[in-house]
C-alpha beads as a LAMMPS data file, in Angstrom:
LAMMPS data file: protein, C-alpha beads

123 atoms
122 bonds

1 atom types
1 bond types

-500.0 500.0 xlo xhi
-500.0 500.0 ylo yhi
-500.0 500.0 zlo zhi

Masses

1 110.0

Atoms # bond

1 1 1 -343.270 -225.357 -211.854
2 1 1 -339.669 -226.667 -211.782
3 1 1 -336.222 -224.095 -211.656
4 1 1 -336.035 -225.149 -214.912
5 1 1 -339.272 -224.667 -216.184
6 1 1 -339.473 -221.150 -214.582
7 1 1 -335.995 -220.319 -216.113
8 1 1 -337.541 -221.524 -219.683
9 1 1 -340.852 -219.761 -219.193
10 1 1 -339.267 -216.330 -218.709
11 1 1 -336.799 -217.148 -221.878
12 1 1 -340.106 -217.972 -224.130
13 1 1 -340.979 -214.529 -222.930
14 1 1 -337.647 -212.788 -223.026
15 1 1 -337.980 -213.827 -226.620
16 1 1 -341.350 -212.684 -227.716
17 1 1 -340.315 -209.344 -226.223
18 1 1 -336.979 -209.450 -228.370
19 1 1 -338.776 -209.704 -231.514
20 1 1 -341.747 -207.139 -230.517
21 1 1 -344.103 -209.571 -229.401
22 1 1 -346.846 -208.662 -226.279
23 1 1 -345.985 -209.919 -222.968
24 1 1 -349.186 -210.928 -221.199
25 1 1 -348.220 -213.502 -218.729
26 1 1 -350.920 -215.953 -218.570
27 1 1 -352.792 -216.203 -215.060
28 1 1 -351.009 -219.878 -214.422
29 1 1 -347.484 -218.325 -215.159
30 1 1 -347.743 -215.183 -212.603
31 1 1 -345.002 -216.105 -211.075
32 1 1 -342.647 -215.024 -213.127
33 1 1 -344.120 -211.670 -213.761
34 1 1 -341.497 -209.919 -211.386
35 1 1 -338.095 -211.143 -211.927
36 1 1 -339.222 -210.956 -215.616
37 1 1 -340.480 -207.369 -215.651
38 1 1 -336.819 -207.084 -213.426
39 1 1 -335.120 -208.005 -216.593
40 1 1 -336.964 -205.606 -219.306
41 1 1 -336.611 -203.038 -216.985
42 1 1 -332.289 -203.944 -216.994
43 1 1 -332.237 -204.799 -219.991
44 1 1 -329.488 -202.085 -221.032
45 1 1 -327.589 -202.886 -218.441
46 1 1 -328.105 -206.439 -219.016
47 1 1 -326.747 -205.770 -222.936
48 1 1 -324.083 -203.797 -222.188
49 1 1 -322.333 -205.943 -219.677
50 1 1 -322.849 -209.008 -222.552
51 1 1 -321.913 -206.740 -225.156
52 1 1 -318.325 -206.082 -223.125
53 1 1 -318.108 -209.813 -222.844
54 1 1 -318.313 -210.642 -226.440
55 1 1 -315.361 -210.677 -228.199
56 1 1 -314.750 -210.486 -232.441
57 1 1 -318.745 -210.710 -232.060
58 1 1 -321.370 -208.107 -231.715
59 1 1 -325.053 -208.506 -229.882
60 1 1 -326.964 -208.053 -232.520
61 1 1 -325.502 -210.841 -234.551
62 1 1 -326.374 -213.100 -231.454
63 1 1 -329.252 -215.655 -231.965
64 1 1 -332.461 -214.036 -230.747
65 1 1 -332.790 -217.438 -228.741
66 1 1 -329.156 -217.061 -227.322
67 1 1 -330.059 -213.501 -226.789
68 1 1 -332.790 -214.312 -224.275
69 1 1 -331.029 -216.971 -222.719
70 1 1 -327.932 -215.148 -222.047
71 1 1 -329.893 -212.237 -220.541
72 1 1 -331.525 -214.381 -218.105
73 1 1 -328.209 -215.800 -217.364
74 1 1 -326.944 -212.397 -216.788
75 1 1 -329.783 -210.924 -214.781
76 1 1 -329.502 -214.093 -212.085
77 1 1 -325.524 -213.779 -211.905
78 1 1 -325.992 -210.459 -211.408
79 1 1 -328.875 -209.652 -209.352
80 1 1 -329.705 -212.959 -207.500
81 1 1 -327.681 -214.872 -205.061
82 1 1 -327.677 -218.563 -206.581
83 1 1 -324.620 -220.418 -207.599
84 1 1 -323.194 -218.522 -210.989
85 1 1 -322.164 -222.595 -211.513
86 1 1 -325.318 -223.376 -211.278
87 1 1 -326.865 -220.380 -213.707
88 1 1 -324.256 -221.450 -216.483
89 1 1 -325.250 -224.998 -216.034
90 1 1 -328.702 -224.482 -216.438
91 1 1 -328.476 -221.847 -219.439
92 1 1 -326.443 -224.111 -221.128
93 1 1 -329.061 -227.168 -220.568
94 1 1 -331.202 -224.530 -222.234
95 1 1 -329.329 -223.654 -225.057
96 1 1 -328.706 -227.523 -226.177
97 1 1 -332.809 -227.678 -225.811
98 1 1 -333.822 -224.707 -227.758
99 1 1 -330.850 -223.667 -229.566
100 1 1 -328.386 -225.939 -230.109
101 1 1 -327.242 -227.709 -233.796
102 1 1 -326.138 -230.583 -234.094
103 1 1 -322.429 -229.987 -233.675
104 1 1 -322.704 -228.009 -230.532
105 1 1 -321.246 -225.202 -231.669
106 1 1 -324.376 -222.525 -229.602
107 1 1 -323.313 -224.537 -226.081
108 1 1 -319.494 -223.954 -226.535
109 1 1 -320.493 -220.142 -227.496
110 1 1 -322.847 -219.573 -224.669
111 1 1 -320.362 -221.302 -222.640
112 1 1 -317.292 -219.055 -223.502
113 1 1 -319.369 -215.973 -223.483
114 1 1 -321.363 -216.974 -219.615
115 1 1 -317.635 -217.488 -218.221
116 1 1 -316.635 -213.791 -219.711
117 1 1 -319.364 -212.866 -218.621
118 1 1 -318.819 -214.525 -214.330
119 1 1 -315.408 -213.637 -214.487
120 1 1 -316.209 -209.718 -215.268
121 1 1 -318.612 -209.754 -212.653
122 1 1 -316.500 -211.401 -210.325
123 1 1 -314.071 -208.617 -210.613

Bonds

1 1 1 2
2 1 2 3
3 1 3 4
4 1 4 5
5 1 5 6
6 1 6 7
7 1 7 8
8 1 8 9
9 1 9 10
10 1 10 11
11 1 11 12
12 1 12 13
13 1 13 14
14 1 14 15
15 1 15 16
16 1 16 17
17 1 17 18
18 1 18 19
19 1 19 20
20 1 20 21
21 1 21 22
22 1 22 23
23 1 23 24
24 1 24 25
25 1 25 26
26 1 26 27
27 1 27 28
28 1 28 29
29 1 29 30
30 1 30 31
31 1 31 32
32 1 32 33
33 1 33 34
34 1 34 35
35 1 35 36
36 1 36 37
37 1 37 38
38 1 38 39
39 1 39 40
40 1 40 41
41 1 41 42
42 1 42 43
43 1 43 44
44 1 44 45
45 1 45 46
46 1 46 47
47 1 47 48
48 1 48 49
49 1 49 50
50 1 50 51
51 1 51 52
52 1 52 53
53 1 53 54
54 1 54 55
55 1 55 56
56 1 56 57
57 1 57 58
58 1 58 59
59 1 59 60
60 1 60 61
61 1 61 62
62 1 62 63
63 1 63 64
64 1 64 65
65 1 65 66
66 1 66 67
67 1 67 68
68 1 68 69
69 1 69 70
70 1 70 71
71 1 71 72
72 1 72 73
73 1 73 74
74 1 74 75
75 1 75 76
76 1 76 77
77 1 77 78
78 1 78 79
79 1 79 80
80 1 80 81
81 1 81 82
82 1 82 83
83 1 83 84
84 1 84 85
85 1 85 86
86 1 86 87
87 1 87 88
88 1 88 89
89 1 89 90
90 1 90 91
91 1 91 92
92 1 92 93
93 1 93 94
94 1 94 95
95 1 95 96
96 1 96 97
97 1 97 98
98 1 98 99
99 1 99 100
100 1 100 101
101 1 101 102
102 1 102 103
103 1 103 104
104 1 104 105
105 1 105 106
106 1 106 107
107 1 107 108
108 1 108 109
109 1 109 110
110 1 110 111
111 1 111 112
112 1 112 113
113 1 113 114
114 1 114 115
115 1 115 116
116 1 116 117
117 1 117 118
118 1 118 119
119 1 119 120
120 1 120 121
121 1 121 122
122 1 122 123
């Protein structure tokens, strides 16, 4: 499985857990099962440091497929040590995959709000 495919593996379950789903990891996806759990477990944390970010905006008005992308973008600027370049890159080659319109007005948000979001924890 690719960085990419890992990253979009957890979202798909970041999302069914959003919206009440189960989250049985299939046996070929195990892989994940840590850094994911990681992230349910935060996931307060997680919300309240995007919810500080977000400005004229509230979480719960965010797209549930924004949602779990930003929270995975969170969770690795936060907790791992890879390039927060790098994470923003990669959410935002997410977002124009899953979530985007046309007009790419869900990459410019993610965008603003994942650079709130570095620059707070870079403080």
């Amino acid at each position: 499985m690719t960085r990419r495919e890992f990253r979009e593996t957890i979202i798909k379950y970041l999302y069914s857990d959003i919206v009440g789903g189960e989250l049985e990891i299939k046996e070929s996806e195990e892989e994940i099962r840590p850094i994911l759990m990681d992230i349910v477990l935060k996931s307060r944390e997680i919300d309240e440091i995007i919810s500080s970010c977000l400005t004229s905006w509230t979480i719960d008005r965010l797209n549930l497929v924004d949602l779990a992308i930003i929270r995975l973008a969170t969770y690795e600027m936060k907790y791992l040590d890879i390039p927060k370049k790098i994470i923003i890159n990669e959410a935002l080659e997410i977002t124009k995959k899953y979530s985007n319109l046309d007009d790419d007005s869900a990459k410019k948000f993610n965008n603003r709000l994942l650079e709130n979001i570095k620059n707070k924890l870079e403080e």
